[in-house]
Steps between C-alpha positions, in 0.01 A plus 500: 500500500601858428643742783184762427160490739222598454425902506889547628592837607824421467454426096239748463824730651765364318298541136423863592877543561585372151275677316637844616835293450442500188315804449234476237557718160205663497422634831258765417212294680741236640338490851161463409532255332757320708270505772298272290763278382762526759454267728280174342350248727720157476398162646743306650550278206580801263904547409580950531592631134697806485246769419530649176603838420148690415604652140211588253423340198513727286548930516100519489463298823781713680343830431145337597635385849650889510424836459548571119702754351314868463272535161803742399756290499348334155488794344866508490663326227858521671326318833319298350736381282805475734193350738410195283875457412622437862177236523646300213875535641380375813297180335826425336723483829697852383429673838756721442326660180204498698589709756649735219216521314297517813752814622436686185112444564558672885642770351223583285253436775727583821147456710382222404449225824447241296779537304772508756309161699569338167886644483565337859328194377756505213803549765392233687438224226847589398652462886599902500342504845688830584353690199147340593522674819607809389242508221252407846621764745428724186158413524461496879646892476234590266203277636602426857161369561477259228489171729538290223858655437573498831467144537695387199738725638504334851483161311804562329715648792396181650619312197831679520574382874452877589265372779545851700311715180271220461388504826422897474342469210269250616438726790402773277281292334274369797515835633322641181290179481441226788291317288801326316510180637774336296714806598500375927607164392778609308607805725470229828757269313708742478516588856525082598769501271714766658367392859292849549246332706381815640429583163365239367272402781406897432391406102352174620250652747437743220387250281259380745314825594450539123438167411340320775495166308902508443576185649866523370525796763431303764753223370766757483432623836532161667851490300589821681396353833696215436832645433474673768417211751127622527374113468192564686411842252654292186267168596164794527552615155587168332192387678318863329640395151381147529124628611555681200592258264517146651649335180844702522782286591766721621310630795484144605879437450564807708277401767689145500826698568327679786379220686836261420722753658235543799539138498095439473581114340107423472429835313776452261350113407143600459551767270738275263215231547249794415692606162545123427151429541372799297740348222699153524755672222632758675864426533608788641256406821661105473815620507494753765280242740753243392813680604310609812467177610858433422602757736281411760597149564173339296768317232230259404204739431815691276590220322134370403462849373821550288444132406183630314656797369799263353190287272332801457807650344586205242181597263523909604790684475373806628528407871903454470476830361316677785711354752818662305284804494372538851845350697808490233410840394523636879770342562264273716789196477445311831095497415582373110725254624232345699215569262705321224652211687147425674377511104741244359392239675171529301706544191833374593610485128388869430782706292290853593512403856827379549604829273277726760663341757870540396456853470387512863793333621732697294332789696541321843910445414421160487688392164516157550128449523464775243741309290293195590148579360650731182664146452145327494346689231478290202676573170142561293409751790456815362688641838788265415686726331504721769545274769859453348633825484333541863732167621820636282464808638479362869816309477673805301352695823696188710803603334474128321544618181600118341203386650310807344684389151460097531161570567451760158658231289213226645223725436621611120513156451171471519368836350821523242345817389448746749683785453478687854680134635753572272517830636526426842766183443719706300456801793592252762789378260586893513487478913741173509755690262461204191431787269578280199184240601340836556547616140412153393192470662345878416606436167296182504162665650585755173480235282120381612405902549738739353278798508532500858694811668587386875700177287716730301513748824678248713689333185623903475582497887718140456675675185592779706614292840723303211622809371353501189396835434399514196258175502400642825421825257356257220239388782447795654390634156271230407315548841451860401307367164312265682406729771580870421368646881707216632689738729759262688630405110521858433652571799729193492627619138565832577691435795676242281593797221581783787775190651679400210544921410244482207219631315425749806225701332337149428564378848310800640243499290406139566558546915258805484243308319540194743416810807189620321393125572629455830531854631697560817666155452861526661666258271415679240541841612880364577535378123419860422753664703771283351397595176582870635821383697623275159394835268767742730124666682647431849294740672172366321627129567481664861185590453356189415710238668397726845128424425578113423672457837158692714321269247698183615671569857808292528533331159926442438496563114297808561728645755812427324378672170444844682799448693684482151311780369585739829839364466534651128295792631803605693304415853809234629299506857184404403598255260714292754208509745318339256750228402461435829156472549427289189814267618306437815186379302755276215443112611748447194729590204643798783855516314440792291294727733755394813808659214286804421491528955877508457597710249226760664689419895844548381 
């Protein structure tokens, strides 16, 4: 069975969330009709679909659902024309000749509402959030009533993690109009988030006074008691929510935490019997009465239960699901390990179980049992694959790295062609120094899937570790074609060039394109500063190799490079203090930088 109940607040929540999330293109009229669509009603057999994105049909519907430009704006060939041009750029995907075409429309009608709703909607399709909002706080300025702006507006702060202007705006809005219901649930997850429970207890009670049937408000409320060790004021409003609407799970699973850390046995038992009564498939009841009884010393009634759960589980896959869902997913180890032991011995031969299980293990430190169950999952299991790399990776972890390999060659043996096994024996090849069975074996996974980057990546890498720069070039290059945002192989060949003394202008071209993909990235940003330090720009390569080492604190290579670069900067002081430092981080290979300590002490 799915991990969705009946009428959940939680999911009713969660889908509200995405939708703002994702932000609907047309907005004008959003919230009405999100109100309506939001939040459907789902029975507990029903699996949650993302919700879609609400974009029109067609131009006709949008300006329907919207105001609709003023009669005078068709009797202006330039608008109209420049109008009906950024439609048909827009159907086409060219958002950027849209919004041009849109621009020159503005500036013929510099008034028009409509208009500049439709140019943010054109920002935001294209992911120029910044110029969305400043196309929206141009609205606001003009129409600081408009509500409708004013939520998009908050809806998109939220979107951009600015939680603080989101909050305001959503503020603003129930100030102007208490009657947006929507608007508390959203503004009161904002506050849980950020643990303002003053505040959101505030929005919460709100939501009541205008809405005396909002039984979320009295869910939230009892979350706020909660958290704050108010059991007896959190169990009164679960109690209020369930009066409310007695088919809601969650209150019930909140009430069950109440009374099992008041210790009220007989309370938590009846209302798992309850919830298994109302419905013999609920597994997340089975499985939380099971594990209760584990816990309390009632192994038998535990086992019969999980027994059940094991059959159960042989002809529906769903239920090894929600236990990964409800306990893996928390980090709930100790309760999954239970759940999924106490379900084997229904289905003792069960590759999704003992898969489940193995990754609780691996989450308890316990490899060898981890090891134990990945090792039961059968070679036609679709989890066998993974189980694999999850018991190479576990004896790589071990520091058994033959074991790790042995066990590689065993598995590729019997799925000869998997690529990412190839990938992973010739990495741990890499790790044991056998770089020619490396080269070998990534050259091999090429063979069965040569259009695959990360093989000619770490073929590029074994090159380089041989000293083979220009096959380690050769590589590099053909990961670039494959994958042309790939920014470690446009990193990698840059700092390759900027090295070996060559093709600097190429060498920063290709590191700065690697940092528009991984901004902020202190590799990186050190690959650009010896591109400066290699082109003679010491006080740039300054610059830049500073930045790396606040990016990555204590990184050898780092610290040696902008000790050389103070050192040709004329800065002998600072340069030996960095030798220093970066000597005290080298595990290795500490001949060079231990000379450069010398030459700097004599």
């Amino acid at each position: 069975m799915k991990f969705i109940e009946k009428n959940s607040i939680v999911l009713r929540l969660i889908l509200f969330m995405i939708t703002v999330m994702l932000i609907p293109a047309c907005f004008s009229g959003c919230m009405k009709s999100q109100q309506a669509e939001l939040l459907p009603e789902m029975t507990r057999e029903e699996e949650p679909e993302m919700p879609e994105v609400a974009v029109p049909s067609s131009d006709n519907e949008l300006q329907d659902r919207t105001e609709k430009p003023s009669d005078s704006f068709f009797k202006s060939d330039d608008r109209y024309f420049y109008y009906i041009e950024a439609q048909l750029e827009k159907r086409k995907g060219n958002l950027s000749q849209a919004i041009l075409y849109l621009s020159k429309t503005i500036e013929n009608d510099p008034n028009s509402l409509y208009l500049q709703k439709e140019l943010a909607n054109f920002y935001l399709r294209g992911d120029e959030n910044e110029s969305a909002l400043k196309v929206l706080e141009d609205i606001i300025k003009k129409n600081p009533n408009n509500l409708e702006s004013l939520i998009f507006y908050g809806n998109l702060k939220q979107r951009l993690k600015q939680t603080d202007d989101a909050e305001k705006v959503y503020e603003k809005v129930l100030a102007a109009d208490p009657k947006q219901r929507d608007i508390y649930l959203l503004l009161g997850s904002l506050y849980l988030e950020e643990e303002k429970l003053d505040d959101a207890f505030r929005v919460y009670e709100q939501l009541i006074k205008q809405f005396p049937d909002a039984y979320e408000g009295h869910f939230f409320i009892g979350k706020i008691y909660s958290k704050r060790g108010n059991l007896v004021g959190a169990e009164k409003e679960f109690k209020k929510t369930l009066d409310m609407e007695p088919d809601l799970e969650e209150p019930q699973f909140e009430l069950l935490e109440i009374y099992e850390a008041q210790g009220k046995k007989e309370k938590v038992v009846k209302i798992y019997q309850d919830m298994l009564e109302e419905n013999s498939d609920n597994t997340r009841a089975a499985m939380g009465l099971a594990y209760f009884y584990a816990k309390t010393g009632m192994g038998e009634k535990s086992e019969k239960l999980l027994k059940e759960l094991g059959i159960k589980s042989i002809n529906d896959s769903e239920i090894i699901k929600e236990a990964a869902q409800i306990y893996i997913n928390s980090k709930q180890y100790e309760a999954a390990a239970v759940i999924l032991e106490g379900m084997l011995k229904g289905a003792p031969n069960h590759s999704g179980i003992h898969y489940a299980a193995g990754i609780a293990f691996d989450g308890l430190k316990n490899k060898d049992k981890a090891i134990m169950h990945f090792k039961a999952v059968k070679p036609d299991s679709d989890f066998y694959e993974n189980a694999a790399v999850h018991i190479s990776f576990i004896y790589q972890e071990q520091g058994k790295i033959e074991e790790a390999i042995l066990f590689l060659q065993d598995v590729i043996k019997r799925v000869p062609d998997n690529s990412d096994f190839m990938l992973y024996l010739g990495s741990f090849y890499e790790e044991a120094g056998n770089f020619e069975k490396a080269e070998k074996t990534l050259k091999q996974g090429i063979e069965s899937d040569a259009e695959n980057p990360r093989l000619h990546f770490r073929l590029g890498v074994i090159y380089d570790k041989q000293g083979r720069k220009e096959d380690c070039i050769s590589a590099m290059k053909t990961v670039i074609r494959l994958d042309p945002e790939d920014a470690d192989a446009l990193n990698y060949l840059g700092y390759t060039y900027a090295d070996l003394g060559k093709n600097l202008d190429e060498a920063e071209h290709l590191i700065r394109k690697a940092l528009k993909y991984k901004p902020n990235d202190g590799y990186i940003t050190d690959s650009l500063g010896w591109v400066f330090f290699k082109k003679g720009l010491f006080e740039k390569a300054i610059e830049y190799l500073e930045k790396a080492a606040n990016l990555v604190p204590d990184d050898p290579t780092i610290l040696e490079h902008l000790g050389d670069a103070y050192l040709k900067a004329g800065n002998r002081t600072k340069a030996l203090e960095l030798y220093k430092h970066s000597l005290s981080k080298k595990e290795k290979d500490t001949e060079l930088i231990e000379k450069k300590i010398q030459e700097l002490s004599e």
